[in-house]
Structure formats: structure tokens, C-alpha cells
N, C-alpha and C positions, 0 to 999 in steps of 0.2 A: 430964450434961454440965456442964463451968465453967463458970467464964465466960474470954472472951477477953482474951488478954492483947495490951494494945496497944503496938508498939514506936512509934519516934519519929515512923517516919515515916508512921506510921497519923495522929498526933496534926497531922501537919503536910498531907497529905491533908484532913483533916478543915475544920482552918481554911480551908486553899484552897478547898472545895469551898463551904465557906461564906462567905467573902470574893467570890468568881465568884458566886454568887447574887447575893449583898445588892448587887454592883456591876450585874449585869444589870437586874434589878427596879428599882432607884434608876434609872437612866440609861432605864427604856423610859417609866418613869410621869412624868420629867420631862422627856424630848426627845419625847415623844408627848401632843398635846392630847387632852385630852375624857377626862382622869385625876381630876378630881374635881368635885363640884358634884352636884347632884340627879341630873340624867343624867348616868351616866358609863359609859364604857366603858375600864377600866383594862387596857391590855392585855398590863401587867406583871405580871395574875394569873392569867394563863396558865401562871406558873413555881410558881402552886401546887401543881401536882401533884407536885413533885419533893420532898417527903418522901416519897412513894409508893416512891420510888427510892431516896434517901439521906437520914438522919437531920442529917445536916450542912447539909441547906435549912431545917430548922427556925431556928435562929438568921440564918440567910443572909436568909430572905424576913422576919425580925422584925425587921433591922437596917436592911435597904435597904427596908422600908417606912418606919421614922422617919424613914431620911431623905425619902425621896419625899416623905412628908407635910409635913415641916420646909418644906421649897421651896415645894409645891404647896398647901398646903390653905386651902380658904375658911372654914374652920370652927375655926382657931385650935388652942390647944393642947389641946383636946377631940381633935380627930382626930387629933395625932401621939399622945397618948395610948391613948386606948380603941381608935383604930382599927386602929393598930400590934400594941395587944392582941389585937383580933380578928383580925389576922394573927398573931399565935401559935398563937393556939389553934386556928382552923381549921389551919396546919400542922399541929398536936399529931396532931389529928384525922384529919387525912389520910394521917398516916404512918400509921392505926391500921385504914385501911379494909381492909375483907377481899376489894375485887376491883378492877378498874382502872374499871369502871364508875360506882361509886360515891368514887373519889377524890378527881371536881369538886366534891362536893356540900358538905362541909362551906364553905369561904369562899363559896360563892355562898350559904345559910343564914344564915351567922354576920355575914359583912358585911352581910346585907340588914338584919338585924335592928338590928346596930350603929351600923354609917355611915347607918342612915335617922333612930334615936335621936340620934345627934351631929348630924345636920342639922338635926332637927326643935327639938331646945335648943338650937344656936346662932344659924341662920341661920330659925327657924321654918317650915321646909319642914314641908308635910303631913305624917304616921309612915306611913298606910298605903299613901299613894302613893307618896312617896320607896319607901319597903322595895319596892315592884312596879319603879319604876323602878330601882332597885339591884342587884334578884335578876335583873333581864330582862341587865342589863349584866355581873355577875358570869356570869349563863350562857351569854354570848356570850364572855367571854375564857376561861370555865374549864373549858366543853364542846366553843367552837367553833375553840378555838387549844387549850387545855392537854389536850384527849383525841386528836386529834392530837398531840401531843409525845408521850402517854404510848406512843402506839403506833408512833412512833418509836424512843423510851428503851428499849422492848420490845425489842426489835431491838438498840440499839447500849448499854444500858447496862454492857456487860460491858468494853467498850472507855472508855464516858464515865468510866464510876466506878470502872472497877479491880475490881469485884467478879466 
């Protein structure tokens, strides 16, 4: 097999899909309180799962998280930082998972680890308690909203994303 050859309008799908991301995620984590702080319940990370679906939410949920963070965060430019990071890469990761089960798992891992470390050096919140209070909140947006989505996307991805 090749590889795929993209025409234009694959390239301009792709932005779009990623653009509609980053625009979703910025807009749920900054018009929705209890988005950041030791307890939080971000409920803009419920569209982590959508590299599961499209590679084009990689960049989508890395952009509309700086910004989220830009707006929202108690913890300075550590968190648009490192925690932006840790929304890449739990994307990276979640495009990579081998079942729909396991899709939530990475951001609820990597943010607990992350945003409990960025809390804990700036604002000195506890490490092992913030990370309990992180991963409790990540598994509520990213198993009790984004495993529902996935099993909706199951269903209508072929419609949402042209695939």
C-alpha cells in the first residue's frame, strides 16, 4: 500500500476539522465554570476523544486548549505551557489507542500527573491529592461525557467526518 495522496480539499477538511475543535474546547472550558483550579471538572475534555476519530483533533484540542488556558488559568504561564502540552500528547495517545474503551484514559493519566505538578509549583496545592482530585475530574468529563460522544461518533462518524 502507499501512501495517500491528499487533494486540496482533504487539506482544507482537515484545518476545518481542526479549527471546529479548538473553537469548541476554548468556548466550553471558558463559558463553563469549575475549568481550572485543584478541583476541576473541565468539561471541554470530553472532546478528547475525538483523535480516536480524526487526526485533525490533535492540533484542534492543542490550540483551543492554550487558549482556554490563556483566559482561564490560576497557575500562570506554567499551565498554558506544560498543560497545553499535556493536551497533546494525551491526544497523540489517544489517536493510538486500540479500542474505544481505552480512548478516555490517556488525558485523564497525563493531566492528573501534569495539571496536579503545575499546581503543586505554582499555586503549592498538594501533588498527591491535587493528581486524586484531577484524575476524579478528568474521569468524569472523559468517561462520563467523552465515552458517550464516542458512542455516538460510532454511529455518525461517517457523516461527521466524511470518512
Amino acid at each position: 500500500m502507499g501512501k495517500k495522496t491528499w487533494k486540496t480539499s482533504d487539506y482544507i477538511r482537515y484545518i476545518t476539522e481542526a479549527a471546529v475543535t479548538a473553537a469548541l474546547y476554548a468556548a466550553l472550558t471558558i463559558l463553563i465554570p469549575g475549568s481550572s483550579g485543584q478541583v476541576q471538572v473541565r468539561v471541554a475534555e470530553a472532546l478528547t476523544v475525538l483523535p480516536f476519530f480524526t487526526p485533525a483533533a490533535i492540533p484542534g484540542l492543542f490550540a483551543g486548549c492554550i487558549i482556554a488556558n490563556i483566559v482561564t488559568t490560576s497557575a500562570g504561564i506554567y499551565d498554558v505551557v506544560f498543560g497545553s502540552i499535556a493536551t497533546l500528547t494525551a491526544a497523540l495517545l489517544t489517536s493510538k489507542m486500540p479500542s474505544k474503551y481505552l480512548a478516555p484514559l490517556p488525558p485523564v493519566v497525563i493531566n492528573a500527573v501534569v495539571v496536579a505538578a503545575v499546581l503543586n509549583a505554582t499555586i503549592n496545592a498538594p501533588l498527591l491529592v491535587t493528581m486524586g482530585f484531577v484524575a476524579l475530574g478528568e474521569m468524569i468529563a472523559c468517561y462520563g461525557l467523552g465515552y458517550p460522544l464516542i458512542l455516538f461518533l460510532e454511529k455518525k462518524a461517517g457523516k461527521i467526518f466524511g470518512r
